[in-house]
C-alpha positions as CSV (number, residue, x, y, z in Angstrom):
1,X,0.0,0.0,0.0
2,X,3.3,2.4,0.9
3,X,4.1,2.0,-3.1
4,X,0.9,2.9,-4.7
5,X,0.9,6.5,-4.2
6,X,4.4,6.3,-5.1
7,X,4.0,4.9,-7.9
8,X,1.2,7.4,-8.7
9,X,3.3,10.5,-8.5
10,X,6.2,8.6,-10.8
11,X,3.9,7.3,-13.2
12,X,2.0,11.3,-13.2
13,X,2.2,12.5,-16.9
14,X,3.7,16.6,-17.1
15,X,1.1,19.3,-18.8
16,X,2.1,19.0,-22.3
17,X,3.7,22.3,-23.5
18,X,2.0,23.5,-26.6
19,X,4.2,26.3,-28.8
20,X,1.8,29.2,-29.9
21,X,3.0,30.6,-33.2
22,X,2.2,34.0,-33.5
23,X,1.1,35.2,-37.4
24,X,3.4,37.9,-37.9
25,X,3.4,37.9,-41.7
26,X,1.2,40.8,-42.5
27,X,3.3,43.0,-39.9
28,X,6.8,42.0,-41.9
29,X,5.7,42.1,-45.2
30,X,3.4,45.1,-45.3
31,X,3.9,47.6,-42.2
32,X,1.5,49.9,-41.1
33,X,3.1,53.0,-42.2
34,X,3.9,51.6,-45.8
35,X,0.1,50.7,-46.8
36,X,-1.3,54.1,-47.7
37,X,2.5,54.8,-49.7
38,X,2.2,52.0,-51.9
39,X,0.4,53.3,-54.9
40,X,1.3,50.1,-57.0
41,X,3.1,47.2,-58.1
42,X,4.1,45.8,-61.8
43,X,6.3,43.4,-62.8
44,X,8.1,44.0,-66.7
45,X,10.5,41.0,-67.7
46,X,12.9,40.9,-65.0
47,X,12.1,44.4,-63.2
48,X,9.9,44.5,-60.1
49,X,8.3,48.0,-60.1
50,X,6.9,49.3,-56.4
51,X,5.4,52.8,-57.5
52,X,5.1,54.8,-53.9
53,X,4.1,58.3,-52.7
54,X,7.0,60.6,-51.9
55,X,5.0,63.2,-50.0
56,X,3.9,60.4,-47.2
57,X,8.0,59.6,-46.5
58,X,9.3,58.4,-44.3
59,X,8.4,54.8,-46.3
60,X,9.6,51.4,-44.5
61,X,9.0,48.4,-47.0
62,X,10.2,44.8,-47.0
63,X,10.9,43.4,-50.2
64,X,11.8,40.4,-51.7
65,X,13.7,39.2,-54.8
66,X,13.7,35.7,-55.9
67,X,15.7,35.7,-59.1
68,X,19.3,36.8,-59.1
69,X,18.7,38.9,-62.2
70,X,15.6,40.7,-61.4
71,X,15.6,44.6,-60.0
72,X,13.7,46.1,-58.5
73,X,12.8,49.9,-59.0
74,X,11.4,52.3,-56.4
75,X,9.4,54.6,-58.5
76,X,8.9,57.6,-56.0
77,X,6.3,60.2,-57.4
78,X,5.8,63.6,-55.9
79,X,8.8,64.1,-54.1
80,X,9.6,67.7,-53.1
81,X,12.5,67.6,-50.8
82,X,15.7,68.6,-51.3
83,X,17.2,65.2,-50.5
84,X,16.9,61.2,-50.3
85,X,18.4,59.0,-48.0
86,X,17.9,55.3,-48.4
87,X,19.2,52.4,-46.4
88,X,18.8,48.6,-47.3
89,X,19.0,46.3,-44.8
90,X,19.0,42.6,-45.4
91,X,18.0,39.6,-43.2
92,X,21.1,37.6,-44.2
93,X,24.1,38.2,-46.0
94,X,23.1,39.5,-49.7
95,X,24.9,40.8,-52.6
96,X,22.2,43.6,-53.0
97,X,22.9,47.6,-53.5
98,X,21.2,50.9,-54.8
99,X,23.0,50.6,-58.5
100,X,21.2,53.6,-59.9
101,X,19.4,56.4,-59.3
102,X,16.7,58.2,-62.1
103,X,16.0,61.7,-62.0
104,X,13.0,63.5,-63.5
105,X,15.2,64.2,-66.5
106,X,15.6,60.8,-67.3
107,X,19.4,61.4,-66.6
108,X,21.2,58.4,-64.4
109,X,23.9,58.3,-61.5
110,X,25.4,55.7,-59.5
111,X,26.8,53.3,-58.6
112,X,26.1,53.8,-54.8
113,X,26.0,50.7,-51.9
114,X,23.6,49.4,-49.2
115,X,23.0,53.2,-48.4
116,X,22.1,56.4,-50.4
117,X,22.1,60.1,-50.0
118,X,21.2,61.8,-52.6
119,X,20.4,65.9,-53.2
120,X,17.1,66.5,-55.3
121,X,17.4,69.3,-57.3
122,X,14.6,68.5,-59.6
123,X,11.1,68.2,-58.5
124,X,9.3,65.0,-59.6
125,X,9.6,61.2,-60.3
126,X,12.9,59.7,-59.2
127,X,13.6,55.9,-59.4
128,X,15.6,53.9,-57.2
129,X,17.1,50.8,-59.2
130,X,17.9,48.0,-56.5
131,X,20.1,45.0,-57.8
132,X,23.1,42.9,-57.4
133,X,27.0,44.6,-58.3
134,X,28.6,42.8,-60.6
135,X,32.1,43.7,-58.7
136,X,30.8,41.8,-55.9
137,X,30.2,38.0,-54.8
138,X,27.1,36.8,-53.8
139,X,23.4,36.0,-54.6
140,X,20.7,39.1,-54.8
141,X,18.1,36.8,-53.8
142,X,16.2,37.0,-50.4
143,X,14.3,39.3,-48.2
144,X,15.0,42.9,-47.5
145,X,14.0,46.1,-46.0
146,X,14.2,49.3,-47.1
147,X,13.8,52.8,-45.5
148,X,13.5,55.9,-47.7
149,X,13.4,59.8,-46.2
């Protein structure tokens, strides 16, 4: 009789522990502040095209690109400030860069890196051109985020 409630307590089975996984997708890959800036998306050959609203910057957007050759183009419409800074920021190591940057002219600079600054003399549409540097090893592909002011 001694044994049975030990054997009781031994034999007593632990609360199962159950992992809760939180949906966090729609957080990461649309924030709240970057809804009402995206204006919208096209894709032509191997160019992603995210059209956004300069006059509601800041803009925070995470991105993706799945095919080393694609680019992707931040076309930013109504921008009226005398200067943009961009910053990428990748979730693992990426051979990713702002190559070039359009002006309302349809003149081109760049090279740049991972980070822009950039003094807006023009009033307008500028484009920021995303993609891999060919002086550089690495893939392009995977998920990103960028911040634009």
């Amino acid at each position: 009789m001694a044994l049975i409630p030990l054997f009781l307590v031994a034999c007593k089975k632990e609360p199962e522990i159950k992992e809760q996984k939180v949906d966090t997708v729609t957080t990461i890959e649309k924030p709240m502040d970057s809804l009402s800036t995206i204006l919208k998306t096209e894709k032509e050959s191997n160019q992603n095209i995210v059209t956004v609203d300069a006059s509601k910057m800041p803009i925070r957007l995470n991105l993706e690109i799945k095919n080393p050759d694609d680019q992707l183009i931040l076309k930013l419409e109504n921008l009226n400030q005398a200067k943009i800074n961009g910053y990428i920021k990748t979730q693992k190591p990426m051979n990713l860069r702002f190559n070039q940057i359009r002006m309302p002219d349809n003149t081109f600079d760049g090279p740049f890196g991972p980070t822009i600054e950039y003094d807006t003399k023009q009033k307008g549409e500028y484009w920021l051109i995303l993609a891999k540097s060919n002086m550089a090893d690495g893939t392009p592909v995977g998920k990103f985020f960028v911040k634009i002011e």
